[in-house]
C-alpha positions in Angstrom: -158.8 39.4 19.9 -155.3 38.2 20.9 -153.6 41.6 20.6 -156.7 43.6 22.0 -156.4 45.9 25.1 -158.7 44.8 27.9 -160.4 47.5 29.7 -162.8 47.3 32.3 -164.8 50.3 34.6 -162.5 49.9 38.0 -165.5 50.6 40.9 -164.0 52.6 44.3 -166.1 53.6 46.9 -166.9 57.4 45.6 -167.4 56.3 41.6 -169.8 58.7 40.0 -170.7 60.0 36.6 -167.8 62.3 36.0 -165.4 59.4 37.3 -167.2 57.1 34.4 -166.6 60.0 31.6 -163.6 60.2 32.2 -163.2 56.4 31.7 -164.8 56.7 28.6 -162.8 59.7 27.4 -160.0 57.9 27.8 -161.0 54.8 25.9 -162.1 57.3 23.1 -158.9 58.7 23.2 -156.4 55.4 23.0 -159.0 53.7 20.7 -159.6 56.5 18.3 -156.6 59.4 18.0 -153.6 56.1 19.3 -155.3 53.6 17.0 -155.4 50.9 19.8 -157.4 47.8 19.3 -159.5 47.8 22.8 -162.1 45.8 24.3 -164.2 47.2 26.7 -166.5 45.1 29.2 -169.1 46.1 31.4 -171.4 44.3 33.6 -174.4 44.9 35.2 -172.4 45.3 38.6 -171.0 47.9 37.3 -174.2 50.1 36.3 -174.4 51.9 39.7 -176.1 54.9 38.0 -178.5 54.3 35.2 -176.8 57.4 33.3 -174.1 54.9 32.9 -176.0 52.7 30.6 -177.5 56.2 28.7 -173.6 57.1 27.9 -173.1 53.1 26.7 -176.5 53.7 24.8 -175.0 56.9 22.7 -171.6 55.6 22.3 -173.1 52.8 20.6 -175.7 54.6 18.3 -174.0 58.1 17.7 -170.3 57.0 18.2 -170.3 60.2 21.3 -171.4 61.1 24.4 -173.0 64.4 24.7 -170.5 67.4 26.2 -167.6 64.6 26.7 -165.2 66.5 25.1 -164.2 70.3 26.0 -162.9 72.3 23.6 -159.3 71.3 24.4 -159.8 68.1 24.2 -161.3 68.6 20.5 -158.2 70.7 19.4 -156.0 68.1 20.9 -158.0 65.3 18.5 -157.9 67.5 15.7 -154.2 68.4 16.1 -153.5 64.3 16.2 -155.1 63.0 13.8 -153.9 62.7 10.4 -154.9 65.5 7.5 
């Protein structure tokens, strides 16, 4: 856990949904196509919309978050990742 990255949801006065997916895009990106070892935390005062806790939910039973990624951002993954 030494050599982990933290990461933790970083609340400003406007946070919303699209603010959040784009939080977790990013960790999906530097965990899955950069191979970083990260550790993500999130507490309950950080929930300020329970769709929050529905994209937590998915990441952790499907391993995505429904229409996260664009088209782009898929080619971009494919073009990374090793063949």
């Amino acid at each position: 856990m030494y050599e982990f990255q933290f990461k933790q949801i970083e609340i400003k006065k406007d946070y919303k949904q699209k603010d959040f997916n784009e939080f977790i895009k990013e960790l999906m990106f530097a965990a899955g196509v950069m191979g970083k070892d990260i550790a993500f935390t999130m507490t309950d005062s950080h929930i300020l919309d329970e769709s929050f806790l529905e994209d937590i939910n998915n990441v952790l039973n499907t391993g995505e978050v429904p229409n996260l990624m664009q088209a782009e951002d898929k080619d971009y993954i494919n073009q990374e990742l090793p063949n």
